[in-house]
PDB file with SEQRES, HELIX, SHEET and CRYST1 records, atoms N, CA, C and O in Angstrom:
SEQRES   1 A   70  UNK UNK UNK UNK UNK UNK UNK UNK UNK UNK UNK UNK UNK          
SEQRES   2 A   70  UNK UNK UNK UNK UNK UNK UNK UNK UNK UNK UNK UNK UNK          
SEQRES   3 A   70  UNK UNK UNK UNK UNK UNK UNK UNK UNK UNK UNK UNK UNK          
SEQRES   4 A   70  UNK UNK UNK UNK UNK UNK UNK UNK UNK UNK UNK UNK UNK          
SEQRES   5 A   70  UNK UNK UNK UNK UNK UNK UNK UNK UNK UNK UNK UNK UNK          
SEQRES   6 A   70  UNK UNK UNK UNK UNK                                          
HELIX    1 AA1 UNK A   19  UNK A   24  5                                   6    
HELIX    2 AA2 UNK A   25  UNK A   29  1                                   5    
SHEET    1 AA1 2 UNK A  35  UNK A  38  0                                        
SHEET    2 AA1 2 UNK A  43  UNK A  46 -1                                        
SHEET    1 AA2 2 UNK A  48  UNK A  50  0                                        
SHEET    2 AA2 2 UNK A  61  UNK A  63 -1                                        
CRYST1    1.000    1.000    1.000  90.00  90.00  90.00 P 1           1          
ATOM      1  N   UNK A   1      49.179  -9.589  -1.144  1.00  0.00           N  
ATOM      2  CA  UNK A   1      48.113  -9.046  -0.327  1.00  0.00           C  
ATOM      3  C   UNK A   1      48.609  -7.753   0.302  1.00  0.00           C  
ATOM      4  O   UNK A   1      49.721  -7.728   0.830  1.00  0.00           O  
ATOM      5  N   UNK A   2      47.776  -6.605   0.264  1.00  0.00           N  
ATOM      6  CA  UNK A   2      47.993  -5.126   0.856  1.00  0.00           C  
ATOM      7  C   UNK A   2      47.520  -5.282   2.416  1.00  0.00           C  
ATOM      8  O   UNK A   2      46.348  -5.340   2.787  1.00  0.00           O  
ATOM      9  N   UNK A   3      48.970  -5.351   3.458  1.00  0.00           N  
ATOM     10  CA  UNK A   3      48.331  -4.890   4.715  1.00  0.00           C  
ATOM     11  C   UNK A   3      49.265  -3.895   5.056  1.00  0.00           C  
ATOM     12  O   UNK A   3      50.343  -3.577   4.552  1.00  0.00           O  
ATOM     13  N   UNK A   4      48.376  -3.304   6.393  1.00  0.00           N  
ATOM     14  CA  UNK A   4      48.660  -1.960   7.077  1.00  0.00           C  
ATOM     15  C   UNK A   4      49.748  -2.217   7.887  1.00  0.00           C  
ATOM     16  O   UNK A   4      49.037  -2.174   8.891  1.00  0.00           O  
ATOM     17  N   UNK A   5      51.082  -2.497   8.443  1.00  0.00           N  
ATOM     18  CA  UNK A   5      52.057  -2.332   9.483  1.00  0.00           C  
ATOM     19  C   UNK A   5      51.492  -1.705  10.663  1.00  0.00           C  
ATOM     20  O   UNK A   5      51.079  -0.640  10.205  1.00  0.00           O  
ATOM     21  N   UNK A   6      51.181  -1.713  12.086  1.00  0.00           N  
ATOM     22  CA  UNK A   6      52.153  -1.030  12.583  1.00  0.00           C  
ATOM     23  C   UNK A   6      53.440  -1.028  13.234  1.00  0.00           C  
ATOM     24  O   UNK A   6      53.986  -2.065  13.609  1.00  0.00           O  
ATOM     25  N   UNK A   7      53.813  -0.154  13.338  1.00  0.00           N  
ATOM     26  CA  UNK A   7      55.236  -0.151  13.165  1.00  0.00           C  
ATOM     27  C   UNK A   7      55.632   0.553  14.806  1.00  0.00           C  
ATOM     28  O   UNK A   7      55.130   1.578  15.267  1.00  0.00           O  
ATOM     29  N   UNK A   8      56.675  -0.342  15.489  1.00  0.00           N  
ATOM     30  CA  UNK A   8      57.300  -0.088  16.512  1.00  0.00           C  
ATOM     31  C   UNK A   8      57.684   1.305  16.773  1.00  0.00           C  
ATOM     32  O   UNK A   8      58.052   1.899  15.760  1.00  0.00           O  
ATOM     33  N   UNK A   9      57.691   1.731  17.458  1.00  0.00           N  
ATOM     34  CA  UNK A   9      57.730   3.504  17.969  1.00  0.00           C  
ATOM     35  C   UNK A   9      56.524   4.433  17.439  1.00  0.00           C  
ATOM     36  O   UNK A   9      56.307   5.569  17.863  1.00  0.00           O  
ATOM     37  N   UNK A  10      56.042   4.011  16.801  1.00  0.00           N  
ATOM     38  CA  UNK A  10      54.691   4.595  16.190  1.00  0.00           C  
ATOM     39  C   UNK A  10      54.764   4.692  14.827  1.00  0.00           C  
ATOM     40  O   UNK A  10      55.802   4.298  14.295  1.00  0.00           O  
ATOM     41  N   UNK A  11      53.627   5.260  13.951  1.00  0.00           N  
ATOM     42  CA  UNK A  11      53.574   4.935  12.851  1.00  0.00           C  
ATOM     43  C   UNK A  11      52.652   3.493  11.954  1.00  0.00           C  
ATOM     44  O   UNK A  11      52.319   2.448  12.513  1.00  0.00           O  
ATOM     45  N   UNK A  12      52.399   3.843  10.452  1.00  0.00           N  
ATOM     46  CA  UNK A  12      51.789   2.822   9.802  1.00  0.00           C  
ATOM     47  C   UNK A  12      52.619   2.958   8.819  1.00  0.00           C  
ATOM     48  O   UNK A  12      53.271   3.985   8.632  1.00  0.00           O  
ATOM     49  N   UNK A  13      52.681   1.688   7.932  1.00  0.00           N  
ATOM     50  CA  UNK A  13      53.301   1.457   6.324  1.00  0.00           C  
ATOM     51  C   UNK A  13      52.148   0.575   5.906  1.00  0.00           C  
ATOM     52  O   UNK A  13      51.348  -0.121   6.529  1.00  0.00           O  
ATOM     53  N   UNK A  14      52.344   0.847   4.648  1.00  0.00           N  
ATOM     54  CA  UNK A  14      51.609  -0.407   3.974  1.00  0.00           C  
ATOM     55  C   UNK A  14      52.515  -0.952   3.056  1.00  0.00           C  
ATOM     56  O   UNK A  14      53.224  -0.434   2.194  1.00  0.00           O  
ATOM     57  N   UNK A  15      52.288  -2.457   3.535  1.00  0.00           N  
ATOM     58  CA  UNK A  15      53.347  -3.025   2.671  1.00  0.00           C  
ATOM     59  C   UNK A  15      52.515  -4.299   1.643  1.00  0.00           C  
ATOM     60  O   UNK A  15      51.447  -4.764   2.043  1.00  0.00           O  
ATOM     61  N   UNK A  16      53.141  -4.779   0.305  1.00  0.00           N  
ATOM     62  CA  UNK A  16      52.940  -6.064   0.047  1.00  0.00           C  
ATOM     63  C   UNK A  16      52.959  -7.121   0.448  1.00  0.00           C  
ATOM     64  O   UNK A  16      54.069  -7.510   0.083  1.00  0.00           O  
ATOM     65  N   UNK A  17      52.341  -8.193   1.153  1.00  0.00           N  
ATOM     66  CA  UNK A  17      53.005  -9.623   1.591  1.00  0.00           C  
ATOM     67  C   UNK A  17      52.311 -10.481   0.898  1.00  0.00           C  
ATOM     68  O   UNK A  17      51.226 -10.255   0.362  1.00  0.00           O  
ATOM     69  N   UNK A  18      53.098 -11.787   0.888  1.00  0.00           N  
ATOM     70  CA  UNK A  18      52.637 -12.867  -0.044  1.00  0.00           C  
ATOM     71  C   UNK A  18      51.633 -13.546   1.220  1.00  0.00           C  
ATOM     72  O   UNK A  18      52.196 -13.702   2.304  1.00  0.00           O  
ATOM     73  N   UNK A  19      50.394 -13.890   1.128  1.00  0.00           N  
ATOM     74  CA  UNK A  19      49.293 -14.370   2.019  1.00  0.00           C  
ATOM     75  C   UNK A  19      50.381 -15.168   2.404  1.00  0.00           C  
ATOM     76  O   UNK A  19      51.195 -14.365   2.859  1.00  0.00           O  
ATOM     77  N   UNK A  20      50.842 -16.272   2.476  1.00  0.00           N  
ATOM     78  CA  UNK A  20      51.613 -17.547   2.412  1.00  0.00           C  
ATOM     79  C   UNK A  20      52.589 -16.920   3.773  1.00  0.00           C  
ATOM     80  O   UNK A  20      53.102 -17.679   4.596  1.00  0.00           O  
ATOM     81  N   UNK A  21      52.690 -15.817   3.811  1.00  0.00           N  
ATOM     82  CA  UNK A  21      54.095 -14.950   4.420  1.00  0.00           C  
ATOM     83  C   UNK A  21      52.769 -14.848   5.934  1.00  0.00           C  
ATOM     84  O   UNK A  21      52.961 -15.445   6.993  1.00  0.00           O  
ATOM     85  N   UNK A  22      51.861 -14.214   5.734  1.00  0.00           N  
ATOM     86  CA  UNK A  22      51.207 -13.635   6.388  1.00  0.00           C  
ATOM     87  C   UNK A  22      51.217 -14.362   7.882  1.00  0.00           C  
ATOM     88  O   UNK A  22      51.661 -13.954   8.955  1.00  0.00           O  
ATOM     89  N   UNK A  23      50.618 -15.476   7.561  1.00  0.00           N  
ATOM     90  CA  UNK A  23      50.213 -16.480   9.045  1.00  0.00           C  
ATOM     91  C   UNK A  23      51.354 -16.433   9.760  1.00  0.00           C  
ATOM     92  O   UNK A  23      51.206 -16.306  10.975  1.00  0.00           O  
ATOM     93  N   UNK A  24      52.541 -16.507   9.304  1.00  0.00           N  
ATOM     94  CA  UNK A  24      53.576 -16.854   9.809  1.00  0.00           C  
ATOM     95  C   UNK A  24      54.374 -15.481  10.486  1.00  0.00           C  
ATOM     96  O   UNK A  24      55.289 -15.660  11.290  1.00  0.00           O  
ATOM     97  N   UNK A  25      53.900 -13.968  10.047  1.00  0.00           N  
ATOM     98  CA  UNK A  25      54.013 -12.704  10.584  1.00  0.00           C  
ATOM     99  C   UNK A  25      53.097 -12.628  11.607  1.00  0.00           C  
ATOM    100  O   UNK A  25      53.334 -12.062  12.674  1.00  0.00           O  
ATOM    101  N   UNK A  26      51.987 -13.211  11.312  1.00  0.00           N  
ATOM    102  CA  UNK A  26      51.025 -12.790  12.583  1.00  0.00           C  
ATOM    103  C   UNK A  26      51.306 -13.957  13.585  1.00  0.00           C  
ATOM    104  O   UNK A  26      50.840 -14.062  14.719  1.00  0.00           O  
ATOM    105  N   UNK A  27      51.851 -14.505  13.176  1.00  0.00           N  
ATOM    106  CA  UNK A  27      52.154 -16.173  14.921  1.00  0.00           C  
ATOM    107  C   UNK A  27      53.401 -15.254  15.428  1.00  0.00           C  
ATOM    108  O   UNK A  27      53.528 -14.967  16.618  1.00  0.00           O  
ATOM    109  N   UNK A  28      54.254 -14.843  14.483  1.00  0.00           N  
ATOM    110  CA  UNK A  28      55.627 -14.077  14.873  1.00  0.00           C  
ATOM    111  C   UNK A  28      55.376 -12.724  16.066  1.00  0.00           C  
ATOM    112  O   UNK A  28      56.213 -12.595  16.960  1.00  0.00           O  
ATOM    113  N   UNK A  29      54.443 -11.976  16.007  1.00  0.00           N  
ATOM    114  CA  UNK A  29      53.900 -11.404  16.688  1.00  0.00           C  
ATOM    115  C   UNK A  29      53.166 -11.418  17.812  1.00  0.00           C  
ATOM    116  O   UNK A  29      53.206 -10.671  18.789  1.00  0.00           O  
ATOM    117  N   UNK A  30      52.516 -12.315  17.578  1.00  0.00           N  
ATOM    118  CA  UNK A  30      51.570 -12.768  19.011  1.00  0.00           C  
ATOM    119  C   UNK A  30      52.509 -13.765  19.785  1.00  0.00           C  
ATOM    120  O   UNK A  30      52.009 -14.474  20.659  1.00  0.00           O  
ATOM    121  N   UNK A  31      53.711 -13.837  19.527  1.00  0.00           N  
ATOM    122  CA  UNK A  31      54.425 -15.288  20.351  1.00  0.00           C  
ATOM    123  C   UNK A  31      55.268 -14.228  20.927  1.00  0.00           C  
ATOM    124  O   UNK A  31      55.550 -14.293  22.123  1.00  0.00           O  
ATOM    125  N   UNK A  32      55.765 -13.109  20.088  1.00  0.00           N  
ATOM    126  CA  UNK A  32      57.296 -12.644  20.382  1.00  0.00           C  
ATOM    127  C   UNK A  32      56.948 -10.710  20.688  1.00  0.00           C  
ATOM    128  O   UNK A  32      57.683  -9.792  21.051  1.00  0.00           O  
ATOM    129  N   UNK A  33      55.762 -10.771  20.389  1.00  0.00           N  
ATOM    130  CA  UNK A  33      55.628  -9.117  20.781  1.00  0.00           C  
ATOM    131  C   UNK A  33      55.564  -8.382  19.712  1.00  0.00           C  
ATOM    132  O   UNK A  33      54.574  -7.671  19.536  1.00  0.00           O  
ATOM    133  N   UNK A  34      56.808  -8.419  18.621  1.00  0.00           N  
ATOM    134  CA  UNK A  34      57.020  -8.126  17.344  1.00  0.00           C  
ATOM    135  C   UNK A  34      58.104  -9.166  16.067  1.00  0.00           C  
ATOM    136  O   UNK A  34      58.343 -10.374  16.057  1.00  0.00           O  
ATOM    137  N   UNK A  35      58.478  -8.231  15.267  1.00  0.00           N  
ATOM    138  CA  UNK A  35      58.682  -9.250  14.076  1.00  0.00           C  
ATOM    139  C   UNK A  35      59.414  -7.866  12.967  1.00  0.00           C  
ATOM    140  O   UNK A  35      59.036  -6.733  12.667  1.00  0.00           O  
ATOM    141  N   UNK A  36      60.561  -8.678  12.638  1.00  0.00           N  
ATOM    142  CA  UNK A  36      61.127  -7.288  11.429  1.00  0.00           C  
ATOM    143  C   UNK A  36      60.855  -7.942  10.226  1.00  0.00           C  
ATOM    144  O   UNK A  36      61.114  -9.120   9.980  1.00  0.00           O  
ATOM    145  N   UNK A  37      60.291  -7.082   9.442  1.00  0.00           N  
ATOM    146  CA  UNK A  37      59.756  -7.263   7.913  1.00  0.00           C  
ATOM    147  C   UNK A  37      60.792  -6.590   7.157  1.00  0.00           C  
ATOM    148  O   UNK A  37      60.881  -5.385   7.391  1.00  0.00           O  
ATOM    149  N   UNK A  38      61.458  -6.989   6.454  1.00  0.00           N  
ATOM    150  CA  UNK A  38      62.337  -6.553   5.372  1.00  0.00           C  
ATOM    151  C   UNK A  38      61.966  -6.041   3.881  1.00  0.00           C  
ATOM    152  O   UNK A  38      61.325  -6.935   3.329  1.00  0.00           O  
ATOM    153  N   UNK A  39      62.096  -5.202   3.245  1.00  0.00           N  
ATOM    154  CA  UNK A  39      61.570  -4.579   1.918  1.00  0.00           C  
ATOM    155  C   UNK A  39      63.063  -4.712   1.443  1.00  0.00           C  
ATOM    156  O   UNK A  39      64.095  -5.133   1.966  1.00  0.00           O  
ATOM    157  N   UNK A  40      62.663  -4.064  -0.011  1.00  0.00           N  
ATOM    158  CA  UNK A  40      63.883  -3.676  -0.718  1.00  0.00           C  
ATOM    159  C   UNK A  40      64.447  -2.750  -0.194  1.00  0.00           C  
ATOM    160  O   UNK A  40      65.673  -2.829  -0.112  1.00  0.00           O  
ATOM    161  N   UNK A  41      63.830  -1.667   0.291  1.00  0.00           N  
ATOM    162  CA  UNK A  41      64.622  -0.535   0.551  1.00  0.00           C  
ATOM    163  C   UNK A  41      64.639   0.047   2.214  1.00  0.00           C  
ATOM    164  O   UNK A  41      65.499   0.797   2.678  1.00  0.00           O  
ATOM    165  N   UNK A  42      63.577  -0.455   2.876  1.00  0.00           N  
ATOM    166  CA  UNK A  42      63.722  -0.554   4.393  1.00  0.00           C  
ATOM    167  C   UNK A  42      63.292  -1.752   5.116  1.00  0.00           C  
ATOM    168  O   UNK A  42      62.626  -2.716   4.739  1.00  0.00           O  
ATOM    169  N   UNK A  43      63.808  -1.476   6.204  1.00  0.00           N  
ATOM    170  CA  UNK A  43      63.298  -3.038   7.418  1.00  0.00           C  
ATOM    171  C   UNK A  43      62.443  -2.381   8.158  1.00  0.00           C  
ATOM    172  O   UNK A  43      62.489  -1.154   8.077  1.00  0.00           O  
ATOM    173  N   UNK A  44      61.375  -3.048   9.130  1.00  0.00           N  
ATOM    174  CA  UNK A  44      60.465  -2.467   9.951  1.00  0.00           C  
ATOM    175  C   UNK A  44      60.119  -3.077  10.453  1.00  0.00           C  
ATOM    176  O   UNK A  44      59.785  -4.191  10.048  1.00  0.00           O  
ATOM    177  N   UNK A  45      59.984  -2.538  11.970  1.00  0.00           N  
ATOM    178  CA  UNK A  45      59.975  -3.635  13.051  1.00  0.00           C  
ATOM    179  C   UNK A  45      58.632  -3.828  13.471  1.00  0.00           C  
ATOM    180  O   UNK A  45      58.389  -3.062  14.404  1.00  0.00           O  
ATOM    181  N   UNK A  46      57.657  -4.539  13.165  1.00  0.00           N  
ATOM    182  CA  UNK A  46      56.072  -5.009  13.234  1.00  0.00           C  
ATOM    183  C   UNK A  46      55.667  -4.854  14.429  1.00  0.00           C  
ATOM    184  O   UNK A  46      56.468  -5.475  15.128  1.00  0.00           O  
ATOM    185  N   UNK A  47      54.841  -4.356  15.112  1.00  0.00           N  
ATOM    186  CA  UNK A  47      54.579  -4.892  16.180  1.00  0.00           C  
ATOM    187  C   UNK A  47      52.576  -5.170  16.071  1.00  0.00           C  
ATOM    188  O   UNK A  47      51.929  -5.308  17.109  1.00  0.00           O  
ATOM    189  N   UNK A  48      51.899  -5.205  14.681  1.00  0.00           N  
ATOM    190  CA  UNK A  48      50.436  -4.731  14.651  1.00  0.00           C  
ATOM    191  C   UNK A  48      50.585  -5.160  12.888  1.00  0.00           C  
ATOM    192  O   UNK A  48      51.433  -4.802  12.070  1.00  0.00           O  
ATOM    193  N   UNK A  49      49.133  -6.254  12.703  1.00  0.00           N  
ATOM    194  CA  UNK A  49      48.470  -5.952  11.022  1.00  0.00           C  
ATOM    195  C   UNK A  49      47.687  -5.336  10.976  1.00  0.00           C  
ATOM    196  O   UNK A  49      47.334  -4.998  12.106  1.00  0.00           O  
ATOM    197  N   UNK A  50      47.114  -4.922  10.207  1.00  0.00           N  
ATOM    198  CA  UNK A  50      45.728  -4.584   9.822  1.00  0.00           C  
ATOM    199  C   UNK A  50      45.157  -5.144   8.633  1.00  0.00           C  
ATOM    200  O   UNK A  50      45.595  -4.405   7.751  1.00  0.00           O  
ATOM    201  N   UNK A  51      44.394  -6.065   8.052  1.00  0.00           N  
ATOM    202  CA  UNK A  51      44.397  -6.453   7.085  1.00  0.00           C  
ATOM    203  C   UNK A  51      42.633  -6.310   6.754  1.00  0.00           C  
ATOM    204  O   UNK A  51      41.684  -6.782   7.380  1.00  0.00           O  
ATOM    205  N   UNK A  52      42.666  -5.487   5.550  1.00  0.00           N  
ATOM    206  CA  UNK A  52      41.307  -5.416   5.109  1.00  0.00           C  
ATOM    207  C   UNK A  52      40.811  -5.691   3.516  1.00  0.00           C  
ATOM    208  O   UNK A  52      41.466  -5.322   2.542  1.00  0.00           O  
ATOM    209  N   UNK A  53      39.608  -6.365   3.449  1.00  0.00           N  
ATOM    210  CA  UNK A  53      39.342  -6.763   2.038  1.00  0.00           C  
ATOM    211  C   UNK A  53      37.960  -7.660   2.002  1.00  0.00           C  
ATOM    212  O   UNK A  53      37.252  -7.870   2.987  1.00  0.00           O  
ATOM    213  N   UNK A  54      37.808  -7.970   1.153  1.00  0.00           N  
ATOM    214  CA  UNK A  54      36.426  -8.541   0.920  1.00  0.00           C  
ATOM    215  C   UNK A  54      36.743  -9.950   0.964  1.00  0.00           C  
ATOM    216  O   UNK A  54      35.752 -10.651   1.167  1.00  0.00           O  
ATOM    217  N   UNK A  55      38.086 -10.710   0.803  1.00  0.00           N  
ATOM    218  CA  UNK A  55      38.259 -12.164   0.921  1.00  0.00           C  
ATOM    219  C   UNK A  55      38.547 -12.866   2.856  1.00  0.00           C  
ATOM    220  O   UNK A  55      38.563 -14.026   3.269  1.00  0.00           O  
ATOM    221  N   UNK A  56      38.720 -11.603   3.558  1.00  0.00           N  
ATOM    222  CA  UNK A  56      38.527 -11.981   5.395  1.00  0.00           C  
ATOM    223  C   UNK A  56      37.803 -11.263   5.930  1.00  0.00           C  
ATOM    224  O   UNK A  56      37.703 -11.252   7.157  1.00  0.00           O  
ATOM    225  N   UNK A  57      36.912 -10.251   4.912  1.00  0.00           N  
ATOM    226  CA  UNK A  57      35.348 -10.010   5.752  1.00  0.00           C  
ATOM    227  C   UNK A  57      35.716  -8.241   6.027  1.00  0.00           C  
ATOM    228  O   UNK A  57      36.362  -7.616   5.186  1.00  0.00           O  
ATOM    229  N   UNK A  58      35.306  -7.717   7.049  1.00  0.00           N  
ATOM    230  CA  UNK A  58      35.659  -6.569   7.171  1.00  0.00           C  
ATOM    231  C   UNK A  58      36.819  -5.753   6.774  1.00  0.00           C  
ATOM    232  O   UNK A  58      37.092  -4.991   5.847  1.00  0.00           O  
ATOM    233  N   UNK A  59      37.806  -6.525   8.587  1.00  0.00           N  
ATOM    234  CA  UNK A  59      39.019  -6.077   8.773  1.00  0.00           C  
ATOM    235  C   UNK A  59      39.500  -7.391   9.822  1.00  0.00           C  
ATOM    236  O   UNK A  59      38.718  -8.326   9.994  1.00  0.00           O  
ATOM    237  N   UNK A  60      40.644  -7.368  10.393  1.00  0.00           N  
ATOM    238  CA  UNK A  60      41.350  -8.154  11.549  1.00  0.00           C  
ATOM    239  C   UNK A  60      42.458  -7.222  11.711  1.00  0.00           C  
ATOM    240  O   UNK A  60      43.032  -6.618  10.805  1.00  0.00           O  
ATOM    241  N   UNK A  61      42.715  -7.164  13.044  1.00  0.00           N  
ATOM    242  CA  UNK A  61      43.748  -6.651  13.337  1.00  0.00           C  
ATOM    243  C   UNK A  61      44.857  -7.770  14.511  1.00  0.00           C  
ATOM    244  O   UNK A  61      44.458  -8.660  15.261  1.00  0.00           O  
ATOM    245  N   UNK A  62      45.776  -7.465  14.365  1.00  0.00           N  
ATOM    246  CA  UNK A  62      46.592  -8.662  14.942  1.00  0.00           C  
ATOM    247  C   UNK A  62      47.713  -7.934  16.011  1.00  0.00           C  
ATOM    248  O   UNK A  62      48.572  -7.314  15.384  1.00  0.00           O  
ATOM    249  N   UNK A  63      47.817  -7.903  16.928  1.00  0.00           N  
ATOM    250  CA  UNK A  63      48.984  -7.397  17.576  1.00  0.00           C  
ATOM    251  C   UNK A  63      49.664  -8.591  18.811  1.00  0.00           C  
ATOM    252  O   UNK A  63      49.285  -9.649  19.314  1.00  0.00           O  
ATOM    253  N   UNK A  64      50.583  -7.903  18.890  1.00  0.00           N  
ATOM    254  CA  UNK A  64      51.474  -8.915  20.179  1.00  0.00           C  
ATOM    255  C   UNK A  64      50.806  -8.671  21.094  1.00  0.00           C  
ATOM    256  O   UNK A  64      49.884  -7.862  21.202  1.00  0.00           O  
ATOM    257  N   UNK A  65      51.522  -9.818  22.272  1.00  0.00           N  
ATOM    258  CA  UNK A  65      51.534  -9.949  23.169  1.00  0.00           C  
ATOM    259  C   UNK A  65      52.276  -8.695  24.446  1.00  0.00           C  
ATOM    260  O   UNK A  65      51.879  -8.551  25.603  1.00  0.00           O  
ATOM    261  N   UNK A  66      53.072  -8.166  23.972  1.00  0.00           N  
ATOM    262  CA  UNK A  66      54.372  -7.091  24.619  1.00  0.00           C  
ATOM    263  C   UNK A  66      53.675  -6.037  24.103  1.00  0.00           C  
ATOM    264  O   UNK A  66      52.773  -5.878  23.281  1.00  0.00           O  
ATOM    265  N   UNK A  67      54.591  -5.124  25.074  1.00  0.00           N  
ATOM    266  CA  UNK A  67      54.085  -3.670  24.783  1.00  0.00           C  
ATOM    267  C   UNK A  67      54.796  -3.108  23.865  1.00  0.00           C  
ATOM    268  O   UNK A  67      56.022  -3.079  23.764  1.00  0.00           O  
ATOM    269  N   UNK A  68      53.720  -2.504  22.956  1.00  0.00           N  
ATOM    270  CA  UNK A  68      55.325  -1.585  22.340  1.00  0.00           C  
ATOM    271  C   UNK A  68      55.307  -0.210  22.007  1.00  0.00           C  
ATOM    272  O   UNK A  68      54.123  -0.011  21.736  1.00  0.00           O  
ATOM    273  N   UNK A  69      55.825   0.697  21.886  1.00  0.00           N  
ATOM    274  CA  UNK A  69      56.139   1.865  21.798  1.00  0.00           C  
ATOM    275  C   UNK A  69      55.175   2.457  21.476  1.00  0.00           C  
ATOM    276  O   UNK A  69      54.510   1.994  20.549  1.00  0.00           O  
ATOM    277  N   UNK A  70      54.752   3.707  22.136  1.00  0.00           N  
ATOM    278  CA  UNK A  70      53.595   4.656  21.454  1.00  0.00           C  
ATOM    279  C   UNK A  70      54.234   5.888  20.612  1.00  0.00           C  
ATOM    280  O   UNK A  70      53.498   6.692  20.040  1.00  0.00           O  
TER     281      UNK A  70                                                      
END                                                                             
């Protein structure tokens, strides 16, 4: 599944995640503020999804609880 990052200090990525991965990034976030996502070639520290498509309707966006960097 294609969602949007955002990403701690500012910034967006879009990364791949396996749906299966997902629930468990977005509880990671709303419990803890943020969440580091690991790639092959960089790590990134989550603090925001964005997930859009025709199988959850519009859009959802998910962020923590904590503040984080503008």
């Amino acid at each position: 599944m294609n969602v949007t990052v955002m990403v701690k200090g500012g910034g967006y990525e879009s990364l791949q995640i396996a749906p299966e991965m997902l629930g468990e990034l977005a509880k990671r976030i709303v419990q803890d503020g943020s969440e580091w996502v690991h790639t092959m070639t960089k790590s990134y520290e989550v603090v925001g999804i964005l997930v859009k498509g025709p199988q959850i309707g519009d859009r959802v966006i998910i962020t923590g609880s904590g503040e984080a960097e503008a």
